[in-house]
C-alpha positions, 0 to 999 in steps of 0.5 A, a space after each residue: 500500500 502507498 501514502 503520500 504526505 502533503 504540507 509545506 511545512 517539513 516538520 509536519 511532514 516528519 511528524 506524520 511520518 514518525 507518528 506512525 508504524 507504516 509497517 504495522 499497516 502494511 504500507 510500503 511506500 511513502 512519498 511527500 510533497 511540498 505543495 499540490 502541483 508536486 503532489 500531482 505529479 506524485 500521485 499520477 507515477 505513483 498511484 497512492 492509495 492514500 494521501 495526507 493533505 495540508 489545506 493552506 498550500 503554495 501554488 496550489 491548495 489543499 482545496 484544489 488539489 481535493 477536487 483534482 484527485 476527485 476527478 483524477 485519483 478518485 480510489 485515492 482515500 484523502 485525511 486533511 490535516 489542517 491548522 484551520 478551524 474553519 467549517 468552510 474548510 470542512 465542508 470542502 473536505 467532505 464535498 470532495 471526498 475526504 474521510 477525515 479532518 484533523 486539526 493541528 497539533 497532530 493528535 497521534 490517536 485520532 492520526 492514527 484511528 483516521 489510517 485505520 479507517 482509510 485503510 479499511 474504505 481501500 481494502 473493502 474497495 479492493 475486495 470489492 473490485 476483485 469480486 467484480 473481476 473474477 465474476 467477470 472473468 467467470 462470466 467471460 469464460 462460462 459463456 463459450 462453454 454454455 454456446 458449446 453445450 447448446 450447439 452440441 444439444 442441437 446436433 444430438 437433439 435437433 428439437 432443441 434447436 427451437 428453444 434457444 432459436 431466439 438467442 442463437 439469431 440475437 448472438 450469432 445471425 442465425 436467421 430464424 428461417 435458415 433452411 440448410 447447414 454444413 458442418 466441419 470438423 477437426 479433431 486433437 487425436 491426432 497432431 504434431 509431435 512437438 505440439 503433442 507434447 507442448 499440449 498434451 495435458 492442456 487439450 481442453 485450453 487448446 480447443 478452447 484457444 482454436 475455436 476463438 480463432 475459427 470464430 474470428 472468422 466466422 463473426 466477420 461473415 456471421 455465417 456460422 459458429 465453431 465449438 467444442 463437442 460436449 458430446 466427444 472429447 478432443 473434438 472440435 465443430 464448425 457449424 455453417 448456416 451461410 455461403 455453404 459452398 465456400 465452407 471449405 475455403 473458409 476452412 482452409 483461411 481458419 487453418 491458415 489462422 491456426 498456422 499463423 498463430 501455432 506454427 501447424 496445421 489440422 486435418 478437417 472433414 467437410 460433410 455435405 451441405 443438408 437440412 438444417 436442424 433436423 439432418 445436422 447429423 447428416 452432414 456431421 456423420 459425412 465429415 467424419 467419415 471422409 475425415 476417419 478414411 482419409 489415408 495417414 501415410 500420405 497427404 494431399 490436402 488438409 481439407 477432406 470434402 465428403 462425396 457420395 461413395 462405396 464405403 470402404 472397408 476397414 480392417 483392423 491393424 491386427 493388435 488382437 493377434 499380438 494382445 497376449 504376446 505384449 501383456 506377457 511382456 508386460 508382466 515381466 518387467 523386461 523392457 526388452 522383452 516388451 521392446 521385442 513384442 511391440 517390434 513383431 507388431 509393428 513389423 506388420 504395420 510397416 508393411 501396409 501402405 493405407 492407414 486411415 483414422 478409422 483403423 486407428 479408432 479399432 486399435 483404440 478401442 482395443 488398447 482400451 479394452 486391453 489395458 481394463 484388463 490389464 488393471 483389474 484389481 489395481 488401485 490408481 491414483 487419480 494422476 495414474 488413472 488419467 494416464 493409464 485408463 481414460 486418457 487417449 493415446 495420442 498418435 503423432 503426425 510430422 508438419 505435413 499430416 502423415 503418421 510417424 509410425 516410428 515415432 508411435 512404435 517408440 512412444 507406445 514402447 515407453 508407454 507400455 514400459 511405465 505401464 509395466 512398472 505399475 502393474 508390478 508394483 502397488 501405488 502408494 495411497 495419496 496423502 492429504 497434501 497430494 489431495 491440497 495439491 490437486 485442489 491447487 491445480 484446479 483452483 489456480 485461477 482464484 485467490 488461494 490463501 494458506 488459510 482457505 486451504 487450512 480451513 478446506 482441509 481441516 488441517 493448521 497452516 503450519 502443519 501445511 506447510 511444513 508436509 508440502 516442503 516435505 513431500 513436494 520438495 518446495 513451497 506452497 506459494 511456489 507450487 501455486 506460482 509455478 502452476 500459475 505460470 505454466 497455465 499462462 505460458 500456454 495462454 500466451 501462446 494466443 496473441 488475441 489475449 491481453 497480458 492484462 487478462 491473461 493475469 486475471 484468467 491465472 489468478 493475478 488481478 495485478 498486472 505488474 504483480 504477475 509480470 514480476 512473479 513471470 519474470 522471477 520464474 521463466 526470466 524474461 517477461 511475459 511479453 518476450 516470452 510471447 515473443 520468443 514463441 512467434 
């Protein structure tokens, strides 16, 4: 917290400053002024949140300076200190926003009673502002998610689509007698390596981030809206009411807008163009078909537009015939004793020269299947089944679109490596501090106090911090920080956000607070990293 004191008399000055234990207040920073057109300068470098002011001033009075911080500092709290017993003094003080009025010689009691109440109008505005951001904030990002329920209910249920009819025309231009749609789509099971493994545990924030860019170009035109599929993760959706028969070029300038901003490109299904509402499912089902047969050795185009054929047929990759060979790998613990039965199956793999999506998708299910059996009876942590059991195995892609196929040999390897470990040795069971950290992780973006999570958990705040050291090998509001951190790494990766609001979506309502914790951690700020990632 900032004071500044203004008098042109310096023994006054030095008296208030000797009066009170600015650090008993939490105050930092004190600066004082001879006179207001000083104290004007100060207050627009410095911000103070509350100032001290004499009334009888040269160049510029205590009376003036009032109305110029009413009307240009106005969340400065201001106490006048005055040797001036005059109610039209008074009376100023309280038109133009002055919490207190003191008489000189200064009264330490009443000096200090004064601060305590200016302290408490700005912690309380503080607060109160704070609320309004974070409602914000949750406002902003709960509408995105709310469209993506109600579009994804539209193409399960097509008789939703009267209900909300109304507010889609309001938000999106979707005309009340549109008769026809085109759907797109794009989906994160496959991509790049490098973007794999930049994303891997942030899929949901990166589909998040590609539909902004997708509905950049769709607001333009209006002509259609791009979201995430609650119905199908990792699945993202483009909806086109207008122009139908340019939604595919349309796609191929949103993947350019992709390019522009992460450096890859997407494979998107284009189906074609049907009824709206009521045969979405058409037109959804058509582009990801031609977006599951297209053939992952080669490439040709990043747009696979659907056309009426004899649907191939699709066989499977031939895992079920080498399941009992790795799962006795598995249980042996012998890394190559599992490199070896990942090698025979990837022998036949090689030599096939068309691998679709839809071949992919068969080996996933059995993958699936295969590790529920492997883990029956096992005991998982929250962090291990999320891995192990749910999360899907993503298969990696080079810049051009076509499947590494050495590259999934060898990720599968290792997975199937850890995969093994675990089956022969039983996890520990989580401890209250791996449950605070988790809570942590998912709460970053909101103000987390030592205390908050010492009420949460039942537990003092000594024996919290005390553990976390202990088992987390750092502090408490590091590990938030370090969280926080890394969530904004990905965020700036987006050149659409701010840095202003990239602060307040990691938990920091102070800007220059959350440049300096960025910079503290990662070296450089939060504008050369975004930089340096260009």
């Amino acid at each position: 917290m900032k004071v500044l004191i203004v008098d042109d008399e310096k023994h006054v000055r030095d008296a208030i400053q000797m009066l009170i234990d600015w650090e008993h207040y939490g105050i930092t920073d004190i600066y004082t002024a001879p006179e207001g057109a000083t104290a004007v300068e100060l207050i627009r470098r410095h911000h103070p949140d509350i100032i001290f002011t004499d009334m009888l001033m040269p160049i510029m009075s205590g009376s003036e300076l009032l109305e110029w911080i009413q009307q240009n500092s106005p969340d400065s709290k201001t106490i006048v200190i005055s040797g001036h017993d005059d109610f039209g003094y008074m009376r100023h003080t309280i038109k133009y926003g002055g919490m207190d009025y003191i008489l000189k010689p200064i009264d330490e009691e009443q000096l200090n009673e004064a601060l305590q109440k200016a302290i408490a109008a700005v912690r309380s505005e503080r607060q109160m502002r704070s609320k309004d951001h974070i409602q914000s904030i949750q406002l902003n990002q709960i509408k995105p998610i709310y469209w993506d329920k109600i579009f994804s209910s539209i193409l399960e249920e097509p008789h939703n689509y009267r209900s909300f009819s109304k507010e889609l025309a309001a938000e999106f231009g979707l005309a009340a007698d549109t008769k026809q749609a085109r759907i797109a789509i794009l989906t994160l099971d496959t991509m790049q390596k490098e973007f794999k493994d930049r994303f891997a545990s942030n899929l949901d924030l990166l589909g998040f981030s590609i539909a902004n860019i997708a509905n950049e170009f769709l607001k333009q035109r209006q002509s259609g809206y791009a979201f995430r599929n609650w119905n199908k993760a990792h699945e993202l959706i483009i909806i086109g009411w207008t122009e139908l028969d340019k939604l595919p070029v349309l796609v191929e300038a949103i993947n350019g807008g992709i390019y522009k901003t992460y450096g890859v490109r997407f494979d998107f299904g284009v189906g074609a163009i049907h009824s709206f509402p009521y045969d979405l499912s058409r037109t959804y089902e058509e582009a990801l078909t031609v977006l599951g047969q297209r053939n992952l050795l080669q490439q040709d185009s990043w747009v696979h537009i659907y056309a009426a054929q004899n649907t191939p047929v699709i066989h499977g990759l031939n895992f079920h015939k080498h399941q009992e060979d790795i799962r006795m790998a598995l249980l042996s613990f012998n890394p190559d004793q599992i490199k070896a039965a990942v090698s025979r199956w990837f022998a036949e793999i090689k030599k096939l020269s068309f691998i679709s999506k839809e071949q992919l998708d068969l080996w996933q299910h059995e993958f699936t299947v295969f590790r529920a059996r492997c883990l029956s009876g096992q005991q998982l942590d929250k962090a291990q089944n999320e891995h192990y059991s749910t999360s899907p195995f993503i298969i990696p892609i080079d810049e051009n679109g076509r499947l590494l196929l050495s590259m999934w040999q060898q990720e599968f390897t290792e997975l199937l490596i850890s995969f093994s470990y675990l089956l022969t040795h039983q996890p520990d069971k989580p401890t209250a501090i791996d449950d605070i950290a988790d809570y942590i992780q998912t709460h970053y973006n909101e103000e987390i106090s030592l205390q908050d999570i010492a009420d949460r958990f039942s537990l003092s705040r000594e024996y919290i911090s005390r553990r976390f050291k202990q088992e987390r090998n750092e502090n408490i509001s590091d590990f938030i920080s370090r969280i926080r951190i890394e969530k904004a790494k990905v965020l700036l990766l987006n050149p659409q956000l701010k840095i202003v609001q990239i602060s307040e979506m990691v938990g920091y309502n102070d800007e220059k607070y959350f440049s300096k914790v960025f910079k503290k951690q990662e070296g450089m700020s939060p504008n050369e990293y975004r930089r340096t990632r260009e």
